[in-house]
Steps between C-alpha positions, in 0.01 A plus 500: 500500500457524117079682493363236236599235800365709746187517294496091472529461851202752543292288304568184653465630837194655394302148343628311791315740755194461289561157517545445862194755533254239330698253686442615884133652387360174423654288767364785765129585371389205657618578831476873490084471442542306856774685675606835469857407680520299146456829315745658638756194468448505151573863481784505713637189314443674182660813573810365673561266202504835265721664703754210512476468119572837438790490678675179364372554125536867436712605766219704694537570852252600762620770771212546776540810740351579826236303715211338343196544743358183659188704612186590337641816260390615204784499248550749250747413202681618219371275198776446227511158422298189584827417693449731749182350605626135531787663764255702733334211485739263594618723796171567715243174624208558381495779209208553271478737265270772310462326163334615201224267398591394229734269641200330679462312126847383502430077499599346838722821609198691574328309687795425710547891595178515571532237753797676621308836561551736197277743431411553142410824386323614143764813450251630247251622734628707752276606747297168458866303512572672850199457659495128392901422627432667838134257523734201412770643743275545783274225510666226561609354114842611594681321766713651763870563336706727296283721253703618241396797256686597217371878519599621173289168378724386260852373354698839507819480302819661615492911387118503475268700656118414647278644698448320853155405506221545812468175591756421728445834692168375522612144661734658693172758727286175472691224649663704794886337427847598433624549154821352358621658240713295239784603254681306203686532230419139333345651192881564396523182471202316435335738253084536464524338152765276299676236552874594642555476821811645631765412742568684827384534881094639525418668801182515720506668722207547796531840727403654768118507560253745457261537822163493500294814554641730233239665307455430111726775341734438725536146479501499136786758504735283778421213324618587153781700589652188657406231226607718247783652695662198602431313111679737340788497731529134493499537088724778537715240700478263217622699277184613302504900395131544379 
C-alpha cells in the first residue's frame, strides 16, 4: 500500500478513536462515579474498539503470547506505545495501572481510571512519589486486580535505552506477589509520536512469572533481563535491526 494512503488511513483511524473516546467517556461518567464494574466496561469497551479499528483501517494486528494471570500479580511491562496498554488491558479482569498524575486532569478519562483503581504518581518527586504510590497501593484506594507498572516509567521507543526505575522493585518486596513480566514489540508499529501507523501483526507477549521472595538486586536484574530480552527478540522477529 502506496505510504501517503497509509498515512490517510492513520489519520482517520486516529480522529475516530478520539472520537469514540469522548463518545464512551461521557455516556460512562455517570455510571462509573456509582459503579466501578461501569469503569471498567467503559475501558474494556474502549480498548477493544481500538484494537478492532486498527486492524480493519490500517491493517494492524494484535498477536498476544502466553497466559495472562487471573490472580492478584503485579505486572511489569514494556511501554512503547499507548497500544500496548489498551491490549494488557484487554487480556487480564481487573488491571489498573501506575499512572503518572498528570493524567488525573484528563476531563472525564481521569476520573474514570480512578474509579477503576489507577494509581497516579507525580514522577517528579521521587522519593516523595514512592512513598505516596505504595500509601495509595496499600490502603485500600486500589482495589483487588491486576497492578500494572511500566518500570522504565515511560513510552520507550524501539532501539532506545532507559534506566529501569526503583519503583517496581519496591512494589514487588511490599505487596508479597508474583511478578509478570511483559514483552512487545508494538512501538514498531505504533510509534511514540506521529501520525503513521503501520501494517503488520504486534505481539504481547506475557511470560513466565517471577516469584516472590527475591531480594531487590536480584529482582531488578531477572526482571529486566526478561522484558528486555524477550522485546528485542520479538522486534528482532519483526524484522527491526536497531
Amino acid at each position: 500500500m502506496p505510504k501517503a494512503l497509509q498515512w490517510l488511513l492513520s489519520l482517520i483511524f486516529i480522529i475516530q478513536m478520539y472520537l469514540v473516546m469522548v463518545v464512551i467517556g461521557l455516556v460512562m461518567v455517570i455510571p462509573a462515579a456509582f459503579s466501578r464494574r461501569a469503569a471498567h466496561l467503559a475501558g474494556q469497551a474502549f480498548c477493544r474498539w481500538v484494537i478492532w479499528s486498527a486492524r480493519v483501517l490500517v491493517g494492524l494486528k494484535v498477536e498476544v503470547r502466553g497466559t495472562p494471570p487471573v490472580d492478584e500479580v503485579l505486572i511489569a511491562a514494556k511501554h512503547q506505545s499507548f497500544l500496548d496498554i489498551m491490549v494488557i488491558y484487554t487480556r487480564i479482569p481487573r488491571g489498573k495501572f501506575i499512572m503518572k498524575r498528570e493524567l488525573v486532569f484528563v476531563p472525564v478519562w481521569g476520573f474514570i481510571a480512578l474509579r477503576m483503581g489507577c494509581v497516579p504518581v507525580d514522577r517528579g518527586k521521587r522519593g516523595a512519589a514512592i512513598s505516596r504510590m505504595m500509601a495509595d497501593v496499600t490502603s485500600g484506594k486500589a482495589l483487588p486486580g491486576q497492578l500494572v507498572i511500566y518500570p522504565q516509567g515511560t513510552r520507550v521507543p524501539p532501539g532506545e535505552v532507559r534506566p529501569y526505575k526503583a519503583g517496581s522493585a519496591i512494589l514487588y518486596s511490599q505487596l508479597g506477589q508474583p511478578c509478570v513480566p511483559v514483552a512487545t514489540n508494538i512501538g514498531l508499529f505504533w510509534p511514540k509520536h506521529g501520525i503513521l501507523r503501520k501494517r503488520g501483526t504486534a505481539v504481547v507477549e506475557f511470560m513466565e512469572p517471577i516469584p516472590p521472595g527475591l531480594g531487590h538486586a536480584d529482582f531488578m536484574r531477572r526482571m529486566e533481563e526478561q522484558v528486555e530480552g524477550q522485546s528485542n527478540r520479538l522486534m528482532a522477529e519483526a524484522g527491526f535491526r536497531g
